[in-house]
N, C-alpha and C positions, 0 to 999 in steps of 0.2 A: 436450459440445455442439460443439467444434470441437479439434481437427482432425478430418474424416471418419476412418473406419476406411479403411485402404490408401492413406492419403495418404501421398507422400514428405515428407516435414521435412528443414527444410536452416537450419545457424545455428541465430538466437534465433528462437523459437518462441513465437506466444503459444495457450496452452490456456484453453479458457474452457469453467468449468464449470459446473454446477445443483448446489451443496450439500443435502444431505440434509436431508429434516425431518424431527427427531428429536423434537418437540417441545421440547427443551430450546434454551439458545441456545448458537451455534458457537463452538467456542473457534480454532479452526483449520483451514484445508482444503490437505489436502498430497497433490502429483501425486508418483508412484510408477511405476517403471516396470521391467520384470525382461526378461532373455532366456533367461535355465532356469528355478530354482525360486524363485531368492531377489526378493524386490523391493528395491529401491535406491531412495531420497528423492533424486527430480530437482530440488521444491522446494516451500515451502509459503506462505499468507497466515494469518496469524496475527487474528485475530480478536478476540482477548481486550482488555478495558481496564483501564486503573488508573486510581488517583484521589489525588491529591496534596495535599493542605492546605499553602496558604498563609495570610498575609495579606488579607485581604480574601475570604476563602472555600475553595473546593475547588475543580478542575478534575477533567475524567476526560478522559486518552488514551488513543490503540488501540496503545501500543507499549511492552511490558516495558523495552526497552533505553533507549526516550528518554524512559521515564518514571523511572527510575532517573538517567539524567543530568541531567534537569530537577531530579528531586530534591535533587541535589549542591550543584546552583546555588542553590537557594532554602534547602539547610539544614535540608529538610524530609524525611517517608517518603511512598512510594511502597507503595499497595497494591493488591489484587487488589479490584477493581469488581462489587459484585451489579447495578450499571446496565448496560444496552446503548442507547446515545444514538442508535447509528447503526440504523435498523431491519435487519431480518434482509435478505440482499441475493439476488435470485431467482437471478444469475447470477457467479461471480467470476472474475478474467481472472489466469494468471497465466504468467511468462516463461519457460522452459524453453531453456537453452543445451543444443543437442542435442549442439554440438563437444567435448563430454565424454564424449562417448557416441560407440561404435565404428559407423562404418556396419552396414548391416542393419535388418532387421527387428525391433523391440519389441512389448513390451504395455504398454499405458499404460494406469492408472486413479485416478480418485481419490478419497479418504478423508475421510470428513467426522469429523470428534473432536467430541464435542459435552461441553459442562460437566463432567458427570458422569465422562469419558472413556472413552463408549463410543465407538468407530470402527466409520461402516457404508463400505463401498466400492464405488464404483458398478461397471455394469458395464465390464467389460474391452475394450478396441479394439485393434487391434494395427497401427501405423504403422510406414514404413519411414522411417530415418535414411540421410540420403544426406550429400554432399559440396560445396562450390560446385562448378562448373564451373571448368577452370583460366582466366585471363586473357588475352585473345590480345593479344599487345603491339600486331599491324597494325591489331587494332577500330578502328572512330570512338569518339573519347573522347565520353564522357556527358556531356548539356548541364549547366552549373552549375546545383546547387539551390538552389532559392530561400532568400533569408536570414531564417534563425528570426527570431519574431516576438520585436521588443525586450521585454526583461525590466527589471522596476525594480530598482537599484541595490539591494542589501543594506541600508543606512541607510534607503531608500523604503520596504522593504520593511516593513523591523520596525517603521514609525512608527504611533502610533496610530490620528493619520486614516486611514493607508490599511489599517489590517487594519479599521477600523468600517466602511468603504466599503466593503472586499472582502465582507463581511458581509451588507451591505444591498443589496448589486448583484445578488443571489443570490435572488429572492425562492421559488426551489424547495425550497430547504431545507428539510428537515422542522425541525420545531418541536421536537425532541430535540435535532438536532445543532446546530440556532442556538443553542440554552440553552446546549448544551455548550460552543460558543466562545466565547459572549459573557462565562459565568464564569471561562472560560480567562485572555479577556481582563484582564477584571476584577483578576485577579491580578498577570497581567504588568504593569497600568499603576501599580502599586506600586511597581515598579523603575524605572520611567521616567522621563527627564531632561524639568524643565522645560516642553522643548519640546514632551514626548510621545514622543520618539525612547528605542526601548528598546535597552539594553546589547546590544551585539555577540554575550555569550555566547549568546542568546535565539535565533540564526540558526538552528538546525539545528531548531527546536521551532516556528518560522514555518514553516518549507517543508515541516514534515511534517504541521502542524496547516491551515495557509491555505493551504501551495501551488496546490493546484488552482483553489480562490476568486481567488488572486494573479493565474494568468496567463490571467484573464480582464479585467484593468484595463491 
């Protein structure tokens, strides 16, 4: 869907695709890109979830790697999900650092993997990779950009009130993925001190599960 065919690309690159319908559900969609015969994995979004038993129930994540470290933490196994909480997504966006890639022209496409692990691949476009421009020291320097919007403290973050809030603040949510975080939830408040403020270990499973929901509080 984007980048046009004959566009220049310069840097990080964002490609946004239409995943295949396979009828089954996607475990993965990875952008590929070749300048002879071979193709080469520029990069992919992973699509797959697990599901972890704890305490107070089950959770399901979309990430192999932080569902294996959550695992760690809790003492628990991490496994492979016949759930999909998050519905099928019509379009996915993903980052492509081109400065790995030699200026010129490529073919870029991308490959939908579905359950089963068949791969269909869309069609082919063929972009050019370019360079920045060099920096003229004489330019007018660039006005300062404006200051990112404040983020909550790490301690704000993982508290309970504020991930129930991040939660309800959201009323678009589909009703899979609220179920999904709220059992998530559910679990983590097991570990939680007193206050409701959960262990530090818990950071990296907040910004990957609530992030989005967060900086919108």
């Amino acid at each position: 869907m984007a980048p046009a065919a004959g566009t220049a690309v310069v840097g990080v690159v964002s490609v946004v695709v239409e995943p295949a319908r396979t009828g089954r559900p996607v475990e993965l969609v990875r952008l590929e890109w070749r300048r002879g015969r071979a193709w080469a994995v520029a990069t992919e979004l992973d699509e797959r979830t697990y599901e972890l038993e704890a305490p107070g129930g089950a959770a399901i994540v979309r990430s192999e790697a932080l569902a294996e470290a959550v695992a760690a933490l809790l003492e628990t196994d991490a496994v492979r999900s016949e759930h999909r909480p998050w519905a099928a997504r019509s379009r996915v966006e993903l980052t492509w650092d081109t400065d790995a890639v030699l200026p010129g022209p490529v073919v870029l496409r991308a490959v939908t993997v579905d359950e089963a692990g068949t791969e269909t691949a869309s069609p082919e476009i063929q972009v050019s990779v370019a360079r920045p421009a060099p920096v003229d020291p004489e330019a007018e320097p660039e006005p300062d950009a404006p200051e990112p919007p404040r983020q909550l403290r790490p301690q704000a973050r993982r508290s309970r009130t504020v991930l129930e809030a991040a939660i309800d603040s959201h009323p678009e949510l589909s009703d899979e993925r609220r179920e999904s975080l709220e059992a998530l939830l559910s679990v983590l408040i097991t570990y939680a001190e007193p206050d409701g403020t959960l262990p530090a270990r818990f950071d990296d499973l907040v910004d990957a599960e609530f992030g989005d929901l967060l900086r919108t509080l």
